[in-house]
Structures are given as structure tokens and as C-alpha cells.
Backbone of each chain as ProteinMPNN parsed JSONL, in Angstrom:
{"seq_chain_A": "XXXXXXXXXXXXXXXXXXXXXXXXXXXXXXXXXXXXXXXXXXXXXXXXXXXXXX", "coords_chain_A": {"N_chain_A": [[0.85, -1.196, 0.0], [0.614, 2.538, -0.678], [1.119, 5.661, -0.025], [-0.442, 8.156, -1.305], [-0.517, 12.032, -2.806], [-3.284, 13.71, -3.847], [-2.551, 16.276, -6.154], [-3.261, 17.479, -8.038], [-5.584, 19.762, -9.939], [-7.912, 18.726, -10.025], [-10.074, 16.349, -8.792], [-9.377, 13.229, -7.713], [-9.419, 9.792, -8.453], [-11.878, 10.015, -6.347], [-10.669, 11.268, -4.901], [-10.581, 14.222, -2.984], [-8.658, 17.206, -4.369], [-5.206, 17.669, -2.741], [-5.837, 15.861, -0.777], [-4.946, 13.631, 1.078], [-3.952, 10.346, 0.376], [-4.295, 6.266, 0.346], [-3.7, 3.905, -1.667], [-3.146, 0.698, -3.755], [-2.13, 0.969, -6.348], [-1.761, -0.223, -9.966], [1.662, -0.346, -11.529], [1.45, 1.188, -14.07], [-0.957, 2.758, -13.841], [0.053, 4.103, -12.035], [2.259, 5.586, -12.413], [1.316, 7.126, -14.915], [-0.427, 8.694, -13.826], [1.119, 10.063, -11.608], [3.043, 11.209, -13.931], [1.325, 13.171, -15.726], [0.225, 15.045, -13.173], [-1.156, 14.484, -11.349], [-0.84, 12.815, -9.172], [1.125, 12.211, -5.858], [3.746, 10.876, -4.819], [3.954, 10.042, -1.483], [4.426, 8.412, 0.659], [5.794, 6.161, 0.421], [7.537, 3.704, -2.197], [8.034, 4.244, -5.24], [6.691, 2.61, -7.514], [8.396, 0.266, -10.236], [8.466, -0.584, -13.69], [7.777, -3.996, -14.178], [9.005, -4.492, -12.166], [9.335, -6.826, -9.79], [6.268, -7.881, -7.512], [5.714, -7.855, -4.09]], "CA_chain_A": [[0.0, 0.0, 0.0], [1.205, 3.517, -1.122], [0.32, 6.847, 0.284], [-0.561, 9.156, -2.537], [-1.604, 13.38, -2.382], [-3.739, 14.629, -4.945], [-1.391, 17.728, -6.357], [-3.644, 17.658, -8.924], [-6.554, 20.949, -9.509], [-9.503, 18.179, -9.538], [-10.299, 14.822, -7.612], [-8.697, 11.655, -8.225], [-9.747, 8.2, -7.617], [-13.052, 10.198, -5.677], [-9.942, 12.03, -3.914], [-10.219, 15.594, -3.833], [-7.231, 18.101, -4.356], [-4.67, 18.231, -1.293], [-6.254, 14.862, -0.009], [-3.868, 12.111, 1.292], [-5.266, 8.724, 0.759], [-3.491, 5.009, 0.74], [-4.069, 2.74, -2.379], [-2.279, 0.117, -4.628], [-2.714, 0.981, -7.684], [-0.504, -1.093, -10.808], [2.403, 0.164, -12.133], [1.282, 1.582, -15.647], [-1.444, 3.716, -13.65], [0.276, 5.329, -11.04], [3.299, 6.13, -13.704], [0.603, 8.274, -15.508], [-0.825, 10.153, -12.695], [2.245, 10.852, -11.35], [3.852, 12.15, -14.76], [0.392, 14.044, -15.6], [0.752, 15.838, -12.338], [-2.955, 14.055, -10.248], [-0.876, 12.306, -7.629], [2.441, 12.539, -5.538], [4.116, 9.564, -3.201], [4.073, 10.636, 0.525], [4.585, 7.222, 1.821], [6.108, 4.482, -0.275], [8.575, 3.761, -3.242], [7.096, 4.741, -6.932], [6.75, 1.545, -8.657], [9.003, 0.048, -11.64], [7.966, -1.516, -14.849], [8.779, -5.192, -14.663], [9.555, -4.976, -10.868], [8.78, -8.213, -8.752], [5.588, -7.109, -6.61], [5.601, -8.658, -2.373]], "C_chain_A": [[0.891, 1.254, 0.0], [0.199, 4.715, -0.53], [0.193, 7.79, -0.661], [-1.358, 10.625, -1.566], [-1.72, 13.553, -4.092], [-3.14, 15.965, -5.119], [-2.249, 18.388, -7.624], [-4.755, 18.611, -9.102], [-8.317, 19.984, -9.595], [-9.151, 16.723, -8.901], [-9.621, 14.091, -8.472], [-9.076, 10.344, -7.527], [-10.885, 9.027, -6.113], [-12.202, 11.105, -4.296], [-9.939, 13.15, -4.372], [-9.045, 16.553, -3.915], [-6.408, 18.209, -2.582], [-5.404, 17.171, -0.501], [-5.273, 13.838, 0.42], [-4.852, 11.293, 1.447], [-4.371, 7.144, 0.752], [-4.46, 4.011, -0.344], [-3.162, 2.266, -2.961], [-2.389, -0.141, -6.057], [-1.211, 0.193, -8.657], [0.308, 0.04, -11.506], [2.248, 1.454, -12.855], [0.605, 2.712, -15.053], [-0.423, 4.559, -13.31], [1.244, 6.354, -12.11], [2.469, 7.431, -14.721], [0.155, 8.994, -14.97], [0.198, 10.537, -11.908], [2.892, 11.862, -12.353], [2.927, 12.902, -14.852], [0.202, 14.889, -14.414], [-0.644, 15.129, -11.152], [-2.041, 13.866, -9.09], [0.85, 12.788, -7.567], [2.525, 11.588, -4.757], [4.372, 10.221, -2.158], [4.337, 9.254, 0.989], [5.008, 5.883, 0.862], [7.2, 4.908, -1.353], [7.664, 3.786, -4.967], [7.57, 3.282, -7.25], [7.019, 0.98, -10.061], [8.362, -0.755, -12.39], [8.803, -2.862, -14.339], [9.386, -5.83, -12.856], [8.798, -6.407, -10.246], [7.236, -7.737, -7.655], [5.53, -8.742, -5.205], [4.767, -8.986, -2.088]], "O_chain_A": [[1.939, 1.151, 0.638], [-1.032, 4.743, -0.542], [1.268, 8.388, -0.713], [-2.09, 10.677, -0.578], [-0.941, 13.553, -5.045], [-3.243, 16.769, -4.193], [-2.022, 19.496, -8.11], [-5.377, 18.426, -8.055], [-9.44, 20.413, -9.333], [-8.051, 16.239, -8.636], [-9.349, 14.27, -9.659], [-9.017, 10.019, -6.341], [-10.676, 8.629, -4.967], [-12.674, 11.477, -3.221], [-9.586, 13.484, -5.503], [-8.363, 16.288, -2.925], [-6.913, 18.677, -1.561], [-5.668, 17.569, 0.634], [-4.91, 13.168, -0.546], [-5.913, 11.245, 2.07], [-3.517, 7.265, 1.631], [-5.546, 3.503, -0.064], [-2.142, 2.953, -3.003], [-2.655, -1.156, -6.701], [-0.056, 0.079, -8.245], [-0.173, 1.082, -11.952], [2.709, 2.534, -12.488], [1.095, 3.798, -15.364], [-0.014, 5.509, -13.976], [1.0, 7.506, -12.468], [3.029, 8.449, -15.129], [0.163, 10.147, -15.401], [0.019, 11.665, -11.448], [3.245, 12.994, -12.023], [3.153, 13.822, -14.067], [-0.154, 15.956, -14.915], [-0.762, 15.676, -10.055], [-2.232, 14.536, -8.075], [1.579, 13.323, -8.402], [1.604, 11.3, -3.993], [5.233, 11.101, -2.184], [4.476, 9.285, 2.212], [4.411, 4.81, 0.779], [7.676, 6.038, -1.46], [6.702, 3.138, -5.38], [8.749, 2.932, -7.214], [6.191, 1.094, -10.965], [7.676, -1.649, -11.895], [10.016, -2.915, -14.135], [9.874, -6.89, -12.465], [7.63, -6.724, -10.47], [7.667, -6.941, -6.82], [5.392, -9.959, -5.332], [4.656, -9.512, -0.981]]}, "seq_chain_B": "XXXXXXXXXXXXXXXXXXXXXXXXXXXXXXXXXXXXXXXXXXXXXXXXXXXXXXXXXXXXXXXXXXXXXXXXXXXXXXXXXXXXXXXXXXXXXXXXXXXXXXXXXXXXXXXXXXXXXXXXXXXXXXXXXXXXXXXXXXXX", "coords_chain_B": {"N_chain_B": [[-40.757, 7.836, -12.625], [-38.611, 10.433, -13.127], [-37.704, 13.368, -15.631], [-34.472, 15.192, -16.181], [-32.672, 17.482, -16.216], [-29.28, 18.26, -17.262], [-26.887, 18.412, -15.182], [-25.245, 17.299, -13.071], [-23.557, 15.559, -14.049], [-21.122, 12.85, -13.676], [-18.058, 12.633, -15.254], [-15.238, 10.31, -15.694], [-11.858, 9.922, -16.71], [-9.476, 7.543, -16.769], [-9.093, 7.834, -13.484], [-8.839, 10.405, -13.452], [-10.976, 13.069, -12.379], [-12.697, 14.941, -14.358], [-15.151, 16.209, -14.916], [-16.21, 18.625, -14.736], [-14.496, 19.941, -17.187], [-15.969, 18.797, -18.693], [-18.718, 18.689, -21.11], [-20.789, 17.688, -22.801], [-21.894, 14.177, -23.525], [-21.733, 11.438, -25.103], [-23.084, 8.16, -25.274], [-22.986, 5.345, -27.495], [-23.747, 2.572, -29.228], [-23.695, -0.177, -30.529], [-24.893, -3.065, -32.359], [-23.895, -5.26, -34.861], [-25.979, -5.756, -38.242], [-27.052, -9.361, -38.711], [-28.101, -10.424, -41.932], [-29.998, -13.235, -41.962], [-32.474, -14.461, -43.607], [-33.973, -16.426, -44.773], [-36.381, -18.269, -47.238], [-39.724, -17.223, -47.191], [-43.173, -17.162, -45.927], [-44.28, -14.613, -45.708], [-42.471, -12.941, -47.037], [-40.822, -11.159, -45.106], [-37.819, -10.048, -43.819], [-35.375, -11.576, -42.026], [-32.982, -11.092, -38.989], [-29.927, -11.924, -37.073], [-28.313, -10.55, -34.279], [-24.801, -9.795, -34.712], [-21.788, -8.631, -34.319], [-20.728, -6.495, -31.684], [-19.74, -2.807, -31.916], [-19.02, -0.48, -29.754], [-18.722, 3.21, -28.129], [-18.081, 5.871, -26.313], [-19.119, 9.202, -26.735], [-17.101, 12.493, -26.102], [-17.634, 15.302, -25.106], [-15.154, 18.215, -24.427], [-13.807, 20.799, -22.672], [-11.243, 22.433, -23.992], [-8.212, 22.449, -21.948], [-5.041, 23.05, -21.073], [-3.867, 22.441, -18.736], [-1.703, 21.442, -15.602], [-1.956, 17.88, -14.874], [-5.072, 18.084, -16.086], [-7.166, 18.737, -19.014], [-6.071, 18.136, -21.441], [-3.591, 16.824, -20.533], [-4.343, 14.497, -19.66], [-5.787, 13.224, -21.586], [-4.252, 13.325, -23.871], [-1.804, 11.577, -23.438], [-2.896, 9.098, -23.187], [-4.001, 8.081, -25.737], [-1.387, 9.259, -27.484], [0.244, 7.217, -26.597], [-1.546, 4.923, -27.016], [-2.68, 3.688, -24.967], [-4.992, 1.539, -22.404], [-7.92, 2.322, -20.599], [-9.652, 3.445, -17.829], [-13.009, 4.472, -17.846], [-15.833, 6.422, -16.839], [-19.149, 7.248, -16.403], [-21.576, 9.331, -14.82], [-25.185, 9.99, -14.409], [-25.875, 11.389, -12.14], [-23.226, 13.128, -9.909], [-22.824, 13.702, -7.538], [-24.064, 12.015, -5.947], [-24.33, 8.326, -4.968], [-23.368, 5.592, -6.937], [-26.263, 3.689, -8.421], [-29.362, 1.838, -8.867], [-30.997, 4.084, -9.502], [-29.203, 5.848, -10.255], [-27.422, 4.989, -12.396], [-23.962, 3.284, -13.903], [-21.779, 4.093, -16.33], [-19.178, 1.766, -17.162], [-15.901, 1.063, -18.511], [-13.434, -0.422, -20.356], [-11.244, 1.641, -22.593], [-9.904, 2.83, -25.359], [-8.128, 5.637, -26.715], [-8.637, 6.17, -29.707], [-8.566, 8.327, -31.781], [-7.439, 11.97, -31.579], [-8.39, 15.386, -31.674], [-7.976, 18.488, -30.825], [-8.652, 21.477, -30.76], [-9.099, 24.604, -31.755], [-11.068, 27.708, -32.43], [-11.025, 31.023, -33.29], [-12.193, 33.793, -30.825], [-13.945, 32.133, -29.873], [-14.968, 29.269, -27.616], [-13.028, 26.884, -26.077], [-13.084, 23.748, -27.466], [-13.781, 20.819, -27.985], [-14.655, 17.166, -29.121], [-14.157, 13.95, -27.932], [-13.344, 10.573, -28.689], [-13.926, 7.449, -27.01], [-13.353, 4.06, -27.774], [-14.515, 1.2, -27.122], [-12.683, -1.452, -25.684], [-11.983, -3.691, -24.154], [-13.581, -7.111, -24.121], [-14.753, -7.158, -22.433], [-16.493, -4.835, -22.259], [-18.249, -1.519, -22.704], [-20.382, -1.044, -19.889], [-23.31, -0.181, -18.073], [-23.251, -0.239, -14.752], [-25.217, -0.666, -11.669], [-24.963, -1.124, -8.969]], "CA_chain_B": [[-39.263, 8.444, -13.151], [-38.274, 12.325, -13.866], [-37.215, 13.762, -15.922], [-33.911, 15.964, -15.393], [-31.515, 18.55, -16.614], [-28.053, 17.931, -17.223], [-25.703, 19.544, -14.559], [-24.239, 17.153, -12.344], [-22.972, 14.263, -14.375], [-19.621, 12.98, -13.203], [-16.99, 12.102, -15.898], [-14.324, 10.214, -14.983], [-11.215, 9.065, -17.497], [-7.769, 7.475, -16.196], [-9.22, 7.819, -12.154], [-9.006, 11.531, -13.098], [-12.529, 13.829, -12.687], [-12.554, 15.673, -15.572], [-16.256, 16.625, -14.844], [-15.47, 20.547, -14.938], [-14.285, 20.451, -18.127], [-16.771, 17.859, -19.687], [-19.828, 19.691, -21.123], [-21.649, 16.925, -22.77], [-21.295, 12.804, -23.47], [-22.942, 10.143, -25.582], [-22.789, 6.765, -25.252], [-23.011, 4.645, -28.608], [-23.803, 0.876, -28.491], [-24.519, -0.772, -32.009], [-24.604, -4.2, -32.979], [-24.45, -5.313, -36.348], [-27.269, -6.37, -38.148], [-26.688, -9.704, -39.959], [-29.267, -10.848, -42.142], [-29.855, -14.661, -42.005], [-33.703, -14.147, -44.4], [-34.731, -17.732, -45.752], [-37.541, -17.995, -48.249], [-40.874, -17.761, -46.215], [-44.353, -16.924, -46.697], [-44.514, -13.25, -46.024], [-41.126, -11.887, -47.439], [-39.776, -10.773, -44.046], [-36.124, -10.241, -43.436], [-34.74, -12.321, -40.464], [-31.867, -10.937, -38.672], [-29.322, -11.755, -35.453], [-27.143, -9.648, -34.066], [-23.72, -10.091, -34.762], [-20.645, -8.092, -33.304], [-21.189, -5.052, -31.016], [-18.971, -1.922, -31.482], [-19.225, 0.651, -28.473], [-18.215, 3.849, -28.044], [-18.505, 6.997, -25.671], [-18.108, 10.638, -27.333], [-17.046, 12.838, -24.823], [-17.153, 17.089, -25.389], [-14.443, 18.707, -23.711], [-13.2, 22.266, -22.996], [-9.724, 22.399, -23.87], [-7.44, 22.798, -20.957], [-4.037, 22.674, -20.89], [-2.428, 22.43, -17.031], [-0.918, 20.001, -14.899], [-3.678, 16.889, -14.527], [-5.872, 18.61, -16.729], [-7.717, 17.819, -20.21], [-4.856, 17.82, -22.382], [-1.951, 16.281, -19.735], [-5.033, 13.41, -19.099], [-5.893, 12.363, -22.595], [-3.167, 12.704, -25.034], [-0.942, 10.438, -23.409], [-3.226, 8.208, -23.547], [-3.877, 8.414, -27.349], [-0.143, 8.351, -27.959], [0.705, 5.67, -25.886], [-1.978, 3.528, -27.344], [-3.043, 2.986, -23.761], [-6.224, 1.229, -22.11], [-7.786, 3.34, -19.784], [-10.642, 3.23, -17.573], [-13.652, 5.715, -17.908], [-17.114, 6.978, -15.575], [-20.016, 8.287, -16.628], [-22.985, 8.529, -14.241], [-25.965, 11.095, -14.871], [-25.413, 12.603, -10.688], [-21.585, 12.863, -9.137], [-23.154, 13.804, -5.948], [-24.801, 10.965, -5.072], [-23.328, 7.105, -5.545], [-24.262, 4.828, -8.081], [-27.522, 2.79, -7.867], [-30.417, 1.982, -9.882], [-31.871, 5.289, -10.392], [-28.571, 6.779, -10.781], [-26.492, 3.963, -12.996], [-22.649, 4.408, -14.082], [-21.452, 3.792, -17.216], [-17.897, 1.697, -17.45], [-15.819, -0.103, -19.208], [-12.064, 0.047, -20.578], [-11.471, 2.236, -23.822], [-8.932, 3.437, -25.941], [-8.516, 7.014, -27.271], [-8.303, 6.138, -31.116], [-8.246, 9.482, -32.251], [-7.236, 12.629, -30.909], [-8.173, 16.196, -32.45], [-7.938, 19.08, -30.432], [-8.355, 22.584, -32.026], [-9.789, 26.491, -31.732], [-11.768, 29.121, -33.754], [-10.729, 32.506, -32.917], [-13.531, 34.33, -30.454], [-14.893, 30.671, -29.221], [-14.562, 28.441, -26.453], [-11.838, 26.047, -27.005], [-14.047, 22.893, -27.317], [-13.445, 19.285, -28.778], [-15.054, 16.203, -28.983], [-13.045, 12.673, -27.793], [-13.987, 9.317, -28.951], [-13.355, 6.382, -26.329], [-13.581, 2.815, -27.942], [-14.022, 0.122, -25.547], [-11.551, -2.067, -26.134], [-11.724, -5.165, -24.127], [-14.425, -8.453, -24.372], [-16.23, -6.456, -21.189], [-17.127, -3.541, -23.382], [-19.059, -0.995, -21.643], [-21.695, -1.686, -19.438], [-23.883, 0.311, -16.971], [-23.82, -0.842, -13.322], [-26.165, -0.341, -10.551], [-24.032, -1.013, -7.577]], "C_chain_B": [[-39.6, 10.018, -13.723], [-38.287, 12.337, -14.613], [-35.817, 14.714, -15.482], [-33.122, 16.792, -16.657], [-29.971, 18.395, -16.761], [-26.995, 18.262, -16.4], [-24.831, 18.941, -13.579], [-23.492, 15.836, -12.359], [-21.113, 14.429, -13.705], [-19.123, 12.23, -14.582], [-15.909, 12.254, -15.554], [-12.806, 9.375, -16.154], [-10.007, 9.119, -16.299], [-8.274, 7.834, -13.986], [-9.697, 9.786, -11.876], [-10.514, 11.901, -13.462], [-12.391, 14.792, -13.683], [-14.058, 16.618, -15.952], [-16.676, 17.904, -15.544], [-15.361, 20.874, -16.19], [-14.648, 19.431, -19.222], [-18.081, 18.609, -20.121], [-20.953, 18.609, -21.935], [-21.049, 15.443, -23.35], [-22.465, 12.221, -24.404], [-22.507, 9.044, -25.656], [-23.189, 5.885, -27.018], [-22.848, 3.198, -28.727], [-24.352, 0.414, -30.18], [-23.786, -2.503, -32.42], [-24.544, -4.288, -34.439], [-25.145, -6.83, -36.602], [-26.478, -7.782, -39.46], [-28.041, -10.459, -40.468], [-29.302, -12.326, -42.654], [-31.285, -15.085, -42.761], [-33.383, -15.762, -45.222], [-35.894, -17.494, -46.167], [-38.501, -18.151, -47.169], [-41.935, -16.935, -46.536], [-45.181, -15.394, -46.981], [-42.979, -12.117, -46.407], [-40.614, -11.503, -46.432], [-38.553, -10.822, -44.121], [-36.594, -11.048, -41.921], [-33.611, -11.711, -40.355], [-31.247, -11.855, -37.221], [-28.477, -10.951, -35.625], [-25.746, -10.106, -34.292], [-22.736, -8.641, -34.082], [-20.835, -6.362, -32.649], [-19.582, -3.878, -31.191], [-19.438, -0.506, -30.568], [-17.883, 1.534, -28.149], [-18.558, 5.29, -26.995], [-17.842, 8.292, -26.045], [-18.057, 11.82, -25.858], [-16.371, 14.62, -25.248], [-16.106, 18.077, -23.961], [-13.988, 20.209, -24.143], [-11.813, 22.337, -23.042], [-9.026, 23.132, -22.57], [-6.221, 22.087, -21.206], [-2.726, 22.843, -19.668], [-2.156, 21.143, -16.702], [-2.112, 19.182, -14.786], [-4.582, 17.299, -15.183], [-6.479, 17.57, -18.057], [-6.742, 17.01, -21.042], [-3.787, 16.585, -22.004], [-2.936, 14.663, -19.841], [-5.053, 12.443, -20.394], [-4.561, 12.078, -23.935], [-2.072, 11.826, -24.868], [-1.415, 9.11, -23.518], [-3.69, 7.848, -25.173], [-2.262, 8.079, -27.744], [0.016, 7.47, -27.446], [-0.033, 4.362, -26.211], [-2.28, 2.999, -25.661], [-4.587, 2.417, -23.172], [-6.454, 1.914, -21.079], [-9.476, 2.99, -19.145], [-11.785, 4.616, -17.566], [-15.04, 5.146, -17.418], [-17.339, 7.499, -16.031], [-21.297, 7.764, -16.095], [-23.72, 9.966, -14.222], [-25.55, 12.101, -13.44], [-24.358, 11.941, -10.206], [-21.999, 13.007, -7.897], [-23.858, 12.871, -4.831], [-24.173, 9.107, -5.691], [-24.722, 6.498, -6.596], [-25.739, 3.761, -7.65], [-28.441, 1.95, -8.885], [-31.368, 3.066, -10.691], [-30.885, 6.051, -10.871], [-26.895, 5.426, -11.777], [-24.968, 4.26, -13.471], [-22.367, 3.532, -15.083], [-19.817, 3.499, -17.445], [-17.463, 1.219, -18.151], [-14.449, 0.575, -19.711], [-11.937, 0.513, -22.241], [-10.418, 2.697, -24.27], [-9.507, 4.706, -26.829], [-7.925, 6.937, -28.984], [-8.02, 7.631, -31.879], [-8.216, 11.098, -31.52], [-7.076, 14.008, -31.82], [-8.166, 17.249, -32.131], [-7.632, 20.31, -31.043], [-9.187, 24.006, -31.747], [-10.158, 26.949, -32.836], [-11.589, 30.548, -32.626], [-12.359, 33.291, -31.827], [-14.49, 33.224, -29.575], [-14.92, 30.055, -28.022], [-14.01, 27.368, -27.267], [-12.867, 24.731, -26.801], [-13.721, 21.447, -28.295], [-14.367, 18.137, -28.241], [-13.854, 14.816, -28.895], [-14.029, 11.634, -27.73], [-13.502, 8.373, -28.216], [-14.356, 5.136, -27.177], [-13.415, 1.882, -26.768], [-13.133, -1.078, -26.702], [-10.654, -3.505, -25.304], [-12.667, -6.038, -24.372], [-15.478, -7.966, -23.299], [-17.023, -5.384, -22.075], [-17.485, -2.572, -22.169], [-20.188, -1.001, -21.245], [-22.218, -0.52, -18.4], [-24.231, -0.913, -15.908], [-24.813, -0.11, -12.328], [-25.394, -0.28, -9.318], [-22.762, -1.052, -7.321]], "O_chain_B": [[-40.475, 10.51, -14.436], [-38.872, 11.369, -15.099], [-35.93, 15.105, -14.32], [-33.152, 16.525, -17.858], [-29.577, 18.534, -15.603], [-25.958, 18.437, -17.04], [-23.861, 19.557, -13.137], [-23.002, 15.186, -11.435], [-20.333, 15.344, -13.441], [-19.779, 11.267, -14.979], [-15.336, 13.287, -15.207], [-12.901, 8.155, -16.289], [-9.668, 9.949, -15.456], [-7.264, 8.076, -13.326], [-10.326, 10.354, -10.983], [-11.181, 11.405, -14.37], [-11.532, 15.608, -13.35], [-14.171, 17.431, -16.869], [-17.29, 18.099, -16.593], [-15.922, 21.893, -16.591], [-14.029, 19.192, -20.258], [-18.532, 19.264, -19.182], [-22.116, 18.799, -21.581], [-19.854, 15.412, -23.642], [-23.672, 12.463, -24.424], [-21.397, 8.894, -26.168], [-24.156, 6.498, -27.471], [-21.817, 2.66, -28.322], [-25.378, 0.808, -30.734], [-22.641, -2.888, -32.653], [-25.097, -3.46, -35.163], [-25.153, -7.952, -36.096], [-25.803, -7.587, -40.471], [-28.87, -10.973, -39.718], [-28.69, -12.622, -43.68], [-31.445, -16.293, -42.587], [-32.59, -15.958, -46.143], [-36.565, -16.607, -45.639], [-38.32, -18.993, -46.29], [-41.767, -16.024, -47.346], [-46.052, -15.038, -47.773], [-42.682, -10.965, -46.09], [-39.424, -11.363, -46.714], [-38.111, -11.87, -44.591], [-37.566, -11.087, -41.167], [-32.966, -11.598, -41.397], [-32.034, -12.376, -36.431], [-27.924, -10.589, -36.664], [-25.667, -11.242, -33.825], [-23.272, -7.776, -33.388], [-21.043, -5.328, -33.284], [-18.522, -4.17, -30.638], [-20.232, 0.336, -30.988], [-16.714, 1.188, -27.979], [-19.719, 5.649, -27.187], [-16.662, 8.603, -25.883], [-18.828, 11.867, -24.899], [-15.24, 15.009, -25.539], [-16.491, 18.421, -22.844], [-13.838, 20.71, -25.257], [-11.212, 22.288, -21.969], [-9.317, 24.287, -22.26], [-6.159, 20.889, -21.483], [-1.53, 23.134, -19.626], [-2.313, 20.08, -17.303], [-3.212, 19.709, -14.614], [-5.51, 16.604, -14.771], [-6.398, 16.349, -18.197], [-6.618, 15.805, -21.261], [-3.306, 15.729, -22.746], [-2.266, 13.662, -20.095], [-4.579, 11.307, -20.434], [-4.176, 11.102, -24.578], [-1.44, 11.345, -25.808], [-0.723, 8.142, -23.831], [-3.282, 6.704, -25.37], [-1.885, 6.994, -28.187], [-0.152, 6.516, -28.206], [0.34, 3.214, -25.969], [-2.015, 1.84, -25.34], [-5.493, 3.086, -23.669], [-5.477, 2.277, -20.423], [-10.337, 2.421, -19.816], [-11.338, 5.727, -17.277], [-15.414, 3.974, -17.475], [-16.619, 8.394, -16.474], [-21.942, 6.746, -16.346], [-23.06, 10.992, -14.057], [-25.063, 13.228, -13.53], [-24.266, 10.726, -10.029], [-21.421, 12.31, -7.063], [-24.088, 12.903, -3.622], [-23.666, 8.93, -6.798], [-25.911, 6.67, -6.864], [-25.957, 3.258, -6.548], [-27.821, 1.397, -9.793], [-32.04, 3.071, -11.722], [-31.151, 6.886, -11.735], [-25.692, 5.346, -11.528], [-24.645, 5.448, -13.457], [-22.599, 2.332, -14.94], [-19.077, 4.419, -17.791], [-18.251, 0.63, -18.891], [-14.242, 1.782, -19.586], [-12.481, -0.19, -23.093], [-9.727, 3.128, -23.347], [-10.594, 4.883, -27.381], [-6.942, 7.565, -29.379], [-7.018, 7.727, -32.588], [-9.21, 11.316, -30.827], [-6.11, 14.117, -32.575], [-8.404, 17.844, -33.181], [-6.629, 20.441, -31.746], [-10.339, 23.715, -31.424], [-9.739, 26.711, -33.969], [-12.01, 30.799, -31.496], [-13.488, 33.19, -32.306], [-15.455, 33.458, -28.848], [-14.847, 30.956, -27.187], [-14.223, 26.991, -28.419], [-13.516, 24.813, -25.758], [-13.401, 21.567, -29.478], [-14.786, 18.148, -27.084], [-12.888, 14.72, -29.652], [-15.09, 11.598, -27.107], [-12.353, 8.144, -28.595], [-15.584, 5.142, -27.261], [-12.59, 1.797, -25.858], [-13.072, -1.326, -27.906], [-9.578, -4.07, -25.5], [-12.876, -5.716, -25.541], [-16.674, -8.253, -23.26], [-18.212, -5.432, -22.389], [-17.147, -2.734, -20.997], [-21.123, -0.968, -22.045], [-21.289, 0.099, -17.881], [-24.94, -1.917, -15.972], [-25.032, 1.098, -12.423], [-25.286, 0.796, -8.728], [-22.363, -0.939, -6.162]]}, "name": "protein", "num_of_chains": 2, "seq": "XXXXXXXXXXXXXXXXXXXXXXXXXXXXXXXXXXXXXXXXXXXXXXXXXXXXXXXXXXXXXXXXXXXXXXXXXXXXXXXXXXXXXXXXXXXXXXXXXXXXXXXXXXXXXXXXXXXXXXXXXXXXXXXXXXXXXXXXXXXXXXXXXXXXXXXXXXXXXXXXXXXXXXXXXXXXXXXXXXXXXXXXXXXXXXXXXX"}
């Protein structure tokens, strides 16, 4: 589980702007809402293509 | 059953709300018709359905910031990516039976984004669904 903040100027995943929330989302997503600017990691390691998941 | 007014649909592509800068949506569901007509006593065609293509058009106001219209969809378009997308008539209240949500995974086949001088910047985006689920309205 990953702590994400919405950085982004509308909701995400029913999160609204400046929200901290805690999901596990796959790879491919988060990689796009991170580069598009929606989310930010507060609590975990950004997730690699190809990595092994625990 | 109501009738209602259009004002507080939620659209949702990629997790992002995009609501704001969605102004209207249509859903598009068409089978095709094939015609299977053997000789019979009043000329009728016979058909079945054969293969469904589904699509949701989706009018947007051009924006171009961080998380926004632009940053949301054109990567998905180039990238050739699958993407998930929400559309339920009220955002303010959860999904149900009176208020149903329209999902299903889609690709952004074409991407045309463009202005007229004096206007509102405004485009239409075509999501294909694009797995064996297609898109479906749920209730719960």
C-alpha cells in the first residue's frame, strides 16, 4: 500500500485536491498520474515496470 | 421516473474527474445487423445480431495544465493505452439503480484538439471500448 496526495486541480480516484489517501494501484497507472501531475508519493517507493511485486 | 436537466454528471477518465471540463457525453452501443432471411411466406427479413462496437463521445473544454484535459488524454492516445472511464448522470450521489454508471475500458483512437478565434476552445473525444467487457452500466 502507497500513500498518494492529490497535487492535482480536480479529484482523483473520488480524492479531492490536497487529499492524502493510501491505495495500490498497478504500475502503468500510477506512472501516468504521477507524470500528468494528479498524484504525488508521501509514503512508499514509486513503482518500476517489470519490478517483482511482495 | 423524472425527468432531469443535465448539470451534475460525473466524468471520470484514467481515475481523473474531468467533470469541470466535460460539457456533454454520448454513449453509442450498435450491434451489427446480420441478415440470415430464408424464403418464407410473407417476405420478411430475419436478422441476429452479430458483433457489437461501443463507443462513448465525450465534449471537452480544452485545458491545458498540470492533470488537466490535455496532460489526461493525449498520453493516452499516444501511448496507445487502455484506460478506464465513468459516466454517471449525478456525481453527488453514488451509483444505484436510479442513478447507474457507465464503465468499461477504452482506448482514445483518435485525438483532435483545435480552436476558432472568439470561441470556447471545445473538442469532442472518442473512447472505444476495447476489451471483451465492453461498456456496461452498473447499478451497484
Amino acid at each position: 500500500m502507497t500513500t498518494y496526495k492529490v497535487t492535482g486541480p480536480v479529484a482523483f480516484d473520488d480524492h479531492e485536491p490536497g487529499e492524502e489517501f493510501d491505495a495500490d494501484y498497478d504500475e502503468d497507472l500510477e506512472s501516468r498520474a504521477v507524470e500528468r501531475g494528479s498524484i504525488t508519493i508521501v509514503k512508499g517507493n514509486r513503482k518500476k515496470k517489470g519490478a517483482d511485486e511482495e | 421516473m423524472s425527468k432531469r436537466v443535465a448539470f451534475k454528471d460525473l466524468v471520470k477518465v484514467d481515475l481523473v474527474d474531468l467533470s469541470t471540463f466535460a460539457r456533454s457525453v454520448r454513449f453509442n452501443s450498435a450491434s451489427e445487423r446480420i441478415d440470415v432471411s430464408g424464403f418464407n411466406a410473407t417476405g420478411s427479413n430475419e436478422y441476429l445480431a452479430g458483433t457489437t462496437e461501443q463507443s462513448v463521445t465525450i465534449e471537452f473544454y480544452g485545458s491545458y495544465g498540470t492533470g488537466e484535459v490535455h496532460a489526461t488524454l493525449y498520453p493516452l492516445h499516444k501511448n496507445r493505452t487502455n484506460c478506464v472511464i465513468h459516466w454517471r448522470p449525478d456525481g453527488t450521489t453514488p451509483v444505484g439503480p436510479t442513478n447507474p454508471e457507465l464503465t468499461g475500458t477504452c482506448q482514445v483512437l483518435t485525438y483532435g484538439p483545435g480552436a476558432t478565434r472568439g470561441e470556447a476552445d471545445t473538442y469532442e473525444v472518442e473512447f472505444t471500448a476495447s476489451d471483451p467487457a465492453g461498456l456496461t452500466f452498473v447499478t451497484a
